[in-house]
C-alpha positions in Angstrom: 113.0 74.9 136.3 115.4 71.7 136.3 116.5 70.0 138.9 120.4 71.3 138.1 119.0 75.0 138.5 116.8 73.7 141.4 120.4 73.1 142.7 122.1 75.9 142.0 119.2 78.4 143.4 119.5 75.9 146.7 123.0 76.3 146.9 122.9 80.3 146.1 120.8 80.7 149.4 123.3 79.1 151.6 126.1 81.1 150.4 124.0 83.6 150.6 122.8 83.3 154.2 126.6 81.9 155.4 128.5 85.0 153.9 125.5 87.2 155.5 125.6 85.8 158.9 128.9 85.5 159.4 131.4 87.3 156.9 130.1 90.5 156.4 128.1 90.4 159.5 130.6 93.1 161.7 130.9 92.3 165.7 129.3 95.7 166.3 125.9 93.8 164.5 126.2 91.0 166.1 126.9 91.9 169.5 124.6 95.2 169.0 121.0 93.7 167.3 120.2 92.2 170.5 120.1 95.2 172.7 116.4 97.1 173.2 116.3 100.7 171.9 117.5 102.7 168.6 120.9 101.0 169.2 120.0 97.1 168.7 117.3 98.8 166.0 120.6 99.9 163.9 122.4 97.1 164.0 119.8 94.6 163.1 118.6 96.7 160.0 122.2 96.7 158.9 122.3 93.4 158.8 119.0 92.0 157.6 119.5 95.0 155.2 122.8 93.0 153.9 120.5 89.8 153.7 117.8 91.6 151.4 120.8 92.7 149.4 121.7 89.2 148.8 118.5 87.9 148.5 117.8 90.6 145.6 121.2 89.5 143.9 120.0 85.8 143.4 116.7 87.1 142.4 118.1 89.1 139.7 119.8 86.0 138.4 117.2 83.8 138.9 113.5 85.1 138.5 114.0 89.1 138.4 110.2 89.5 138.5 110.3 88.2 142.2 112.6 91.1 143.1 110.4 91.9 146.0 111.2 88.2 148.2 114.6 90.4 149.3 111.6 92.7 151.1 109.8 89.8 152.3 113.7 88.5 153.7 114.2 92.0 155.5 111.1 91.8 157.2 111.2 87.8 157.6 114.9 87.6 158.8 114.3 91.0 160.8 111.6 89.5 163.2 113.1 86.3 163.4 116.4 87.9 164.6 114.5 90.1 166.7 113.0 87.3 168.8 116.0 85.4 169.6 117.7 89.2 170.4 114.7 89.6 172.7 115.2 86.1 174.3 119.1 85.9 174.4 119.2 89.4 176.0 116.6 88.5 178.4 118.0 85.8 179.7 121.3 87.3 179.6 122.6 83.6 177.4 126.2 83.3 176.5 127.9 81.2 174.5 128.6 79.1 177.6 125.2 78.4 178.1 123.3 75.2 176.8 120.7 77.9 175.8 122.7 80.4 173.7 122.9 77.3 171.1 119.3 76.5 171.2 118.9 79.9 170.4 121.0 79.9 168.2 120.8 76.5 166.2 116.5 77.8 166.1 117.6 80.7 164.6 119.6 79.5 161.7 116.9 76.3 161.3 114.3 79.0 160.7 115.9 80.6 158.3 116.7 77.7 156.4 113.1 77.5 156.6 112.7 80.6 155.4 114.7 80.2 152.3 112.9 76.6 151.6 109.7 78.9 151.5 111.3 80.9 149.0 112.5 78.8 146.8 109.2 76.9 146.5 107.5 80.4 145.7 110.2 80.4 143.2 109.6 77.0 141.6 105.8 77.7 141.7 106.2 80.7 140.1 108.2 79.3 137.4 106.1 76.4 136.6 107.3 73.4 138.6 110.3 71.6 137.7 111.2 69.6 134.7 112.5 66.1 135.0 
């Protein structure tokens, strides 16, 4: 891999994860994937089903063979939505509270995270990079 499609894979991920989270991520998802029971269930596979979508786009432009990462994004983006659900719901945080945005800022740092851990997976897989 070069550094240019090094680059390009980097930058595929944050569209990806920007037009997940918040362009086709509906209200109903977002205000619905925290709540406990079949309800909050719904919404967050809906939308961690939208991330595995994208996540099995760029791997079909990328590295097809790694197909299954978008599984490993489900589950991944699943349980770390989950948790801050659990918390924000909890603790009943709203976007006036200094703790909504600590949720919320952990949240999108892990899955930055996340998508740093695939992209290595990727690189490794491919052989390194080529200077």
């Amino acid at each position: 891999m070069t550094l240019v499609t090094l680059l390009y894979l980097y930058i595929a991920f944050r569209i990806k994860h920007f037009m997940c989270d918040f362009i086709f991520q509906t209200d109903w998802m977002a205000l619905s994937k925290v709540k406990p029971g079949k309800e909050g269930y719904r919404a967050l596979v809906s939308h961690t089903t939208i991330h595995a979508i994208g996540t099995f786009l760029i791997m079909m432009v990328f590295v097809p063979s790694l197909w299954w990462l978008a599984l490993v994004d489900f589950v991944v983006h699943s349980i770390i939505d989950r948790l801050k659900g659990i918390i924000s719901y909890k603790k009943d945080l709203k976007p006036k509270d200094t703790m909504f945005w600590w949720a919320f800022g952990i949240d999108q740092e892990l899955h930055n995270f996340t998508h740093l851990i695939y992209i290595v997976v990727i690189v490794q897989y491919l052989g390194g990079i080529i200077l």
